[in-house]
C-alpha positions in Angstrom: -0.7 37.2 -17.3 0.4 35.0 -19.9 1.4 31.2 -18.5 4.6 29.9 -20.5 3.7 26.8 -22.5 4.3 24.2 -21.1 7.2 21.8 -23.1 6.1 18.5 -23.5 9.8 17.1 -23.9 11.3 18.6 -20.5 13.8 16.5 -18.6 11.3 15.5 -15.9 8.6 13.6 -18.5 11.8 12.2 -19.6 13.0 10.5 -16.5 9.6 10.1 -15.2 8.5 8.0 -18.5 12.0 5.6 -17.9 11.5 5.1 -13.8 8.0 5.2 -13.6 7.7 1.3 -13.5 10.7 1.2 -11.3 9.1 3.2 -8.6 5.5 1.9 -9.5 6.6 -2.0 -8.6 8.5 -0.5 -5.5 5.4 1.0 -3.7 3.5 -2.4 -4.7 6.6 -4.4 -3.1 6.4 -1.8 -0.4 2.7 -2.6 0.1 3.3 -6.6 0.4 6.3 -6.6 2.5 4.3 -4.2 4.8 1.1 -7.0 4.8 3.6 -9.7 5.5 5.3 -8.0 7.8 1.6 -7.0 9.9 0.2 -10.6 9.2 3.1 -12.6 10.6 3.3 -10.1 14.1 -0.7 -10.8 14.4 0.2 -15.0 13.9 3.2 -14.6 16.4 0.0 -13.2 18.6 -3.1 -14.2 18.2 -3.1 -16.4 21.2 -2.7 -13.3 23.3 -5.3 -11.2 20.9 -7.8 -13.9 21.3 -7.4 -14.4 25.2 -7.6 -10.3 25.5 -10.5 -9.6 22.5 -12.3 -13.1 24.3 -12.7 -14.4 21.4 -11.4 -18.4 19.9 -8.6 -18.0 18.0 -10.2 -19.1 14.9 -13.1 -16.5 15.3 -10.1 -13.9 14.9 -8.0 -16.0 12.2 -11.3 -16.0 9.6 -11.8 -12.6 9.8 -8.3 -11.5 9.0 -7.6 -10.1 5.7 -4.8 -8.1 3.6 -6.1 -4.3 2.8 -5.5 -1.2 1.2 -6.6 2.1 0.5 -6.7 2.7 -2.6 -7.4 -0.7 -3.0 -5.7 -0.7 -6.3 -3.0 1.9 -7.5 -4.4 2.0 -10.8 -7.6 3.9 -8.8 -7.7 7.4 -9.5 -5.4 8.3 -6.6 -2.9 11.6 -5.9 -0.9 10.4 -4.0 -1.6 12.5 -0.6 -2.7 9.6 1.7 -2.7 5.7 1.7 -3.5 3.1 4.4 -2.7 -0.9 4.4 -2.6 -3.9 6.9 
């Protein structure tokens, strides 16, 4: 079986190549908003963490830090699965 070659001017590529950086910058909005969004619920909180975990609140504040997996999208990533808090 012979695979058709493949053009390298096809409509996709095109639109790909112009909204790439569009939807690049979105997910990386995406990904602060969604750290923001997580930090401020665990401030609003961390009384009632601390009292339940036993712990002083400052015990819980140093540890807390911004994450994700990938940890950078320019990692060699595809795209199935990603994780940040």
């Amino acid at each position: 079986m012979v695979m058709p070659k493949r053009r390298s001017d096809s409509e996709l590529l095109r639109e790909g190549c112009r909204s790439y950086h569009k939807a690049l910058f979105a997910v990386m909005q995406f990904r602060r908003e969604v750290q923001e969004a997580i930090r401020a619920a665990v401030d609003e909180r961390i009384v009632d963490l601390a009292a339940a975990l036993r712990l002083e609140k400052a015990e819980i504040s140093e540890g807390l830090t911004p994450y994700a997996k990938p940890a950078s999208l320019t990692q060699a990533w595809d795209g199935s699965e990603a994780e940040f808090g």
